[in-house]
C-alpha positions, 0 to 999 in steps of 0.5 A, a space after each residue: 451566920 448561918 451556912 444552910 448550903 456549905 457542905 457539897 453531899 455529892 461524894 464522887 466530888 473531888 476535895 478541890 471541888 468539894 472545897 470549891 463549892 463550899 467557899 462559893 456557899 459561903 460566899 452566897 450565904 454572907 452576901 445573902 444576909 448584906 443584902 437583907 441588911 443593906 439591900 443589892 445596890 447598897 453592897 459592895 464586893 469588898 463589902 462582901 469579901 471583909 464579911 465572909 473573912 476572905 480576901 478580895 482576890 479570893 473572891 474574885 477567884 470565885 465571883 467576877 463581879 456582884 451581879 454573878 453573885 446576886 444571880 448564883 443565890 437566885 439559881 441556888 434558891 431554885 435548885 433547893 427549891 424544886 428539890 424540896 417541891 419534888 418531895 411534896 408530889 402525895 397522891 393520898 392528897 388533892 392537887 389543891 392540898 399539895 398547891 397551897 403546900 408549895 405556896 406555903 414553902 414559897 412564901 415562908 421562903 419569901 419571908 426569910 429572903 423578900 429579896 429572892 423573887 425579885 432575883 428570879 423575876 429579873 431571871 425571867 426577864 432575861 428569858 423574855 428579853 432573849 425572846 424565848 418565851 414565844 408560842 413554841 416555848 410555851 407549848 413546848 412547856 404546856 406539853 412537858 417536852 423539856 428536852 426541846 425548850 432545853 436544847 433551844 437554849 444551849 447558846 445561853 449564859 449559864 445563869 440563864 440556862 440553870 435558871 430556865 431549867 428550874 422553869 421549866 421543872 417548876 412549872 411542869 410541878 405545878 401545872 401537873 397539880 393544878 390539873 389534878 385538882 380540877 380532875 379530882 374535884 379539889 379545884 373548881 376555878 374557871 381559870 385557865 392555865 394562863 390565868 392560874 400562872 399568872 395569879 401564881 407569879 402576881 401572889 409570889 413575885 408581890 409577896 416579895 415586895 410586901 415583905 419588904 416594905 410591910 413587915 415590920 409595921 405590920 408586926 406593930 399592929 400585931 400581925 404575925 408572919 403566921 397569920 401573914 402567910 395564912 391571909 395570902 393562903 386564903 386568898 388564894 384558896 379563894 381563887 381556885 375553889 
């Protein structure tokens, strides 16, 4: 199993909680690939704990339950994922160059763990449920004014509040290529912002279930994952230029 989150790089960390968050890692990579195996509904906890070699109270000295387990791997993802985004920001390349390279990573992403849009999506549905993704949110999004949407949310459970700033980042990331394009004349779509998100939430939050269910049949009739993820690239290149 390999373990690409287990070594904390913050040294102003103490040893216990360098220990702590390595456990934890270990624990969200063992659960990551029962999931892929068996899928969430299928898994148990103790299930969980005999796979990673640690007691059921251990586990649950780090996980109460399950589903803290299944939305710390979505918060976790996100965090990797906006770092790795933050570093394809070039202004040698066009907002449409860097678009469909962070449409790449997501779904090469996508491809390794089908099951974590699906995390992510449920996340959203909590911020939808909670009635915060209403006109002040989003114009407060649109503008970049991440500190008020942050300080309206301070009441919310932690998974909620980690998974709302990377929202917010991810969205001011891509928006700000989006608008480049056009500016540089890369993108030439008559979609609006609302449009470009929602096509971006359908290709990723879909990519999800298509690698579930098609992948391997899909390889039967000699479909690599390459040439999957460079169809779905076309496709939305077709939709911005």
């Amino acid at each position: 199993m390999e373990n690409k989150y287990d070594e904390p790089q913050n040294l102003s960390l103490t040893k216990k909680q360098r220990k702590i968050i390595r456990i934890k890692n270990i624990i969200l990579d063992g659960a990551t690939e029962l999931f892929l195996k068996k899928t969430y509904e299928n898994t148990s906890m103790n299930e969980i704990a005999d796979f990673v070699a640690l007691s059921r109270a251990t586990l649950y000295n780090y996980f109460r339950t399950k589903e803290e387990i299944y939305y710390d791997i979505g918060t976790r993802y996100g965090q990797d994922l906006i770092k790795k985004l933050q570093k394809l920001k070039d202004p040698k390349k066009s907002g449409l160059e860097v678009l469909i390279s962070i449409f790449k990573i997501l779904l090469e992403d996508t491809l390794e763990n089908p099951f974590i849009p699906q995390i992510l999506s449920n996340l959203y549905l909590k911020l939808n449920d909670l009635n915060l993704l209403n006109n002040f949110f989003y114009d407060a999004l649109n503008k970049n004014k991440s500190t008020e949407v942050k300080a309206s949310i301070d009441s919310l459970d932690r998974h909620v509040i980690g998974f709302t700033n990377i929202f917010i980042t991810y969205r001011i990331i891509m928006n700000s290529e989006f608008q480049r394009g056009i500016k540089d004349g890369s993108i030439k779509t008559s979609l609006g912002n609302f449009g470009f998100f929602s096509i971006m939430n359908i290709v990723y939050i879909g990519s999800g279930g298509f690698f579930r269910s098609f992948q391997f049949p899909l390889k039967q009739y000699g479909m690599t994952e390459k040439k999957i993820i460079e169809l779905i690239l076309e496709l939305i290149i077709s939709q911005l230029t």
